[in-house]
N, C-alpha and C positions, 0 to 999 in steps of 0.2 A: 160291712157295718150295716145293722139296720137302722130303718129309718126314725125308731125313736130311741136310741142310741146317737145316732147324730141330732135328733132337735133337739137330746140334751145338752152335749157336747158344745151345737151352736149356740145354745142359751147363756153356757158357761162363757164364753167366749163374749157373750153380748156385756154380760156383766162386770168382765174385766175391762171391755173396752168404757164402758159410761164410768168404772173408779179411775181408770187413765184420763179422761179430757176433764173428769171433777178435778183430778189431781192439777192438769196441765194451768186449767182457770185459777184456780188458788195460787199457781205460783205464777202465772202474767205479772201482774204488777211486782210479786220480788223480783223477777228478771227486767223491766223496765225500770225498777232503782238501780238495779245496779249497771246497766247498761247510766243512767245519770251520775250514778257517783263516779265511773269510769271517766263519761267528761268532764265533771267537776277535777278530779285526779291529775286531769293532763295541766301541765305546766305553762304559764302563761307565755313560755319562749317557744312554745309550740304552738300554740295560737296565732300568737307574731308571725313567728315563720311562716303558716300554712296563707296568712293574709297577704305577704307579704311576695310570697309566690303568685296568689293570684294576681296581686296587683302589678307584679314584673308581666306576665302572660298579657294581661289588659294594655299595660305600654307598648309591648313588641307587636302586639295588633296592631293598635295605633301609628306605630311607625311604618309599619308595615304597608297601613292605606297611604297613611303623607308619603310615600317614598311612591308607593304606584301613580298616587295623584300628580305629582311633580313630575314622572318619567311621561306621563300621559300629555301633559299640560307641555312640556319642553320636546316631545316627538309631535303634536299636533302641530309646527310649523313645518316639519321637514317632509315627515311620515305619511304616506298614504291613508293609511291603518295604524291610527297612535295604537292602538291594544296592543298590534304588533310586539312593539318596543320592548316591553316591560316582557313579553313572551322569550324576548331572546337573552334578554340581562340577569344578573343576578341582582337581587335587590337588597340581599342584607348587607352589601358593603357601602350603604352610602347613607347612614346613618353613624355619626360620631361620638364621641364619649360625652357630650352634653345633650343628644339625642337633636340634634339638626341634621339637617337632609340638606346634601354635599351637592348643591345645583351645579358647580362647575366638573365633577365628574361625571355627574351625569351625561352634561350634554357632552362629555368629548367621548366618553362610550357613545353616547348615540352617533354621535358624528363617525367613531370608528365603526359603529356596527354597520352605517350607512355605505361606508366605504365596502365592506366585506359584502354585503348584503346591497346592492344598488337597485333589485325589483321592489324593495319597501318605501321606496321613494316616493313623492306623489310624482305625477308628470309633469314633466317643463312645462309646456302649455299651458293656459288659462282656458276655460271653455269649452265647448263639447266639439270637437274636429267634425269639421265641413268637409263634404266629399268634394272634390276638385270636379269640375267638369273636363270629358274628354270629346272631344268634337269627332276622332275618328269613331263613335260609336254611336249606332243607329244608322238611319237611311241616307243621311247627307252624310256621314263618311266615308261608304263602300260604292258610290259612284253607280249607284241603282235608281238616284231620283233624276228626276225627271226635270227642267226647267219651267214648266209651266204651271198655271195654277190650277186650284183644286176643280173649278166650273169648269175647265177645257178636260182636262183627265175625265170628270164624269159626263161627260159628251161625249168622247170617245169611246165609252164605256156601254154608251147608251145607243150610238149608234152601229156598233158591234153588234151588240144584242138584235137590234132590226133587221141588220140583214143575215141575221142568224148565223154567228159565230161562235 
């Protein structure tokens, strides 16, 4: 093809494309009516419904945290790591058909899980563990000191050295 063969051809081409987006802009607004009369159309038991879902999804969150907050709240006396807890339960069975969070299942899973699980425990103890002292370790254990005290040891020490030992 030559070259003004084709800047005809592209020209043609230009002028189809500027009557398509003229075309496209004219009809925007009849396709955002009707895109409006489409919602207007839908049924107001569809509306309902679609609200009515959202607001079930909004509750089961909702219970969802009361249910962690209470496994958290009732493992923070036993549990090392309350977070633990709630990692190893399930948590949608302790919610009821009036939507109350079921505190005495709760805690007799925790107490079973404890039993199965006895490292999520805290430790018996209170307080950070003291090292015991052991006497047989260092120099008065292993029967290397000496009875006397530090000014006689560095006397001897010094007069070693003098007569050059």
């Amino acid at each position: 093809m030559d070259p003004e063969t084709a800047r005809k051809e592209i020209e043609k081409l230009r002028r189809e494309a500027a009557k398509h987006r003229t075309k496209a802009k004219e009809l925007e607004p009849l396709a955002q009516k009707a895109r409006e009369a489409e919602e207007a159309q839908k049924s107001e038991a569809e509306r309902l419904t679609g609200q009515l879902t959202a607001a079930q999804e909004r509750i089961a969150a909702i219970q969802q945290r009361a249910v962690r907050s209470e496994v958290k709240a009732l493992a923070a006396v036993e549990f090392a790591d309350p977070e633990d807890a709630h990692a190893f339960l399930d948590l949608g069975g302790y919610v009821d058909e009036d939507g109350d969070v079921d505190t005495a299942a709760i805690s007799k899973d925790l107490r079973d899980l404890l039993k199965r699980k006895p490292h999520l425990a805290k430790p018996t103890d209170s307080g950070p563990r003291r090292p015991a002292p052991d006497r047989s370790q260092g120099s008065s254990g292993n029967g290397n000191r000496t009875p006397s005290d530090p000014a006689s040891e560095f006397a001897a020490i010094m007069s070693a050295a003098l007569k050059g030992r």
